[in-house]
C-alpha positions as CSV (number, residue, x, y, z in Angstrom):
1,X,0.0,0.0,0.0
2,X,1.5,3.3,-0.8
3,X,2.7,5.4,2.1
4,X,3.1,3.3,4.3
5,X,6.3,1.1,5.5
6,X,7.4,-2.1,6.9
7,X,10.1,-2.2,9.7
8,X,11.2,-5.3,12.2
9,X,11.2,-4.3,16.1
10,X,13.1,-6.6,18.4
11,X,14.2,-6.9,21.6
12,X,15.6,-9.7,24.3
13,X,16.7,-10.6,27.6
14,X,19.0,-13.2,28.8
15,X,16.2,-16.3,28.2
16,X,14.1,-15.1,25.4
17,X,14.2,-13.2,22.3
18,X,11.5,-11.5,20.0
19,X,10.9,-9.5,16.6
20,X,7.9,-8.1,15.6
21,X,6.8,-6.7,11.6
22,X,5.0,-4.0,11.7
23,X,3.1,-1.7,9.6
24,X,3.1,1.6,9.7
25,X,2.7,5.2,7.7
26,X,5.3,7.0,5.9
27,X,6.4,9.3,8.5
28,X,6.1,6.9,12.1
29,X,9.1,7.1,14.2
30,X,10.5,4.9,16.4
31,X,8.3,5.4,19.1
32,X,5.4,4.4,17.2
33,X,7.0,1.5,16.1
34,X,7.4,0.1,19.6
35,X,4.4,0.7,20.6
36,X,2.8,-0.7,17.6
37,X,4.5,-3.8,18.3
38,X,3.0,-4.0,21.3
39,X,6.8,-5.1,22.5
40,X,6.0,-3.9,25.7
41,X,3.3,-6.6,26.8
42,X,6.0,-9.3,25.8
43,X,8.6,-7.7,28.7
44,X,6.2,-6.7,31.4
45,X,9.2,-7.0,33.8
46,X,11.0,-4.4,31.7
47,X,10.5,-0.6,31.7
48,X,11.2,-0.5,27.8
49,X,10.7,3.6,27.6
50,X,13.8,4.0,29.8
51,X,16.1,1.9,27.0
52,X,18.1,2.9,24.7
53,X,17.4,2.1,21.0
54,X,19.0,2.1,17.7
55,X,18.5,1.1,14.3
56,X,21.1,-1.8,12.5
57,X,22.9,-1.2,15.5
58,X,23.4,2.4,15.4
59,X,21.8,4.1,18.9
60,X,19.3,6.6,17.9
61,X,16.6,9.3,19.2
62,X,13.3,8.1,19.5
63,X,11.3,10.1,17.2
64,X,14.2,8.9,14.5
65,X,11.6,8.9,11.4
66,X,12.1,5.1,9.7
67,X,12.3,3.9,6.6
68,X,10.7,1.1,4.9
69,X,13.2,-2.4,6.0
70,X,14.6,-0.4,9.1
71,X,15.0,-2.8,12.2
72,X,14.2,-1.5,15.5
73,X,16.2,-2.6,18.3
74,X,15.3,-2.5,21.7
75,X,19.0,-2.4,24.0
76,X,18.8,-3.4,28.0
77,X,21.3,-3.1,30.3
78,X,24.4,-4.8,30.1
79,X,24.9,-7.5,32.8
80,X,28.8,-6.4,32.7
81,X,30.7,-4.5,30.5
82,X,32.9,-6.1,28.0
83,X,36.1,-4.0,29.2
84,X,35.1,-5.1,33.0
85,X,35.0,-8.9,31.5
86,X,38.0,-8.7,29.7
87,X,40.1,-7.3,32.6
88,X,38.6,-10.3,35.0
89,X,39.6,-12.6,32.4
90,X,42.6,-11.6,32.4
91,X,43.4,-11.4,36.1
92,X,42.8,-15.2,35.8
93,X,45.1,-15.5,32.6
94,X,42.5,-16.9,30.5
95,X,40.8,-14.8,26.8
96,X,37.5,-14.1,26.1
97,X,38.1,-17.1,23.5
98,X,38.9,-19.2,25.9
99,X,36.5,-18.9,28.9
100,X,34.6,-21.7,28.7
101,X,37.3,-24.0,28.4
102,X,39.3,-25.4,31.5
């Protein structure tokens, strides 16, 4: 249908994942994506208005206007950061490569 668009929303947490199509008018943002796909009912536990989100991995403002094929994302927390995980694997003398091994 013309003027409108297509765009994926997904989000996850440590046990489950989803992605969401939704339809939407030339001209929706971010926001109305999200709340179009109704992500928010999947996560009750999760205050999804506080998160950051991006599109293909690039952080963005929520009223971002999309494009047709854009893919929401949806970023929590993380649990540590990367740096912090790296440096404890290291105080043990083991790689990121190689943590689950020994």
């Amino acid at each position: 249908m013309a003027g409108e668009i297509e765009v994926e929303v997904v989000f996850a947490v440590a046990d489950r994942q989803r992605l969401v199509r939704v339809d939407l008018p030339s001209g929706a943002s971010v926001d109305d994506a999200i709340e179009k796909s109704a992500m928010a009912g999947h996560f009750p536990a999760e205050n999804l208005d506080t998160l950051e989100v991006g599109i293909w991995g690039r952080v963005v403002s929520r009223d971002r206007v999309l494009c047709d094929g854009d893919r929401v994302e949806i970023y929590r927390p993380l649990a540590l950061d990367p740096r912090d995980a790296r440096r404890q694997l290291a105080a043990m003398g083991r790689t990121m490569k190689s943590s689950g091994e020994g």
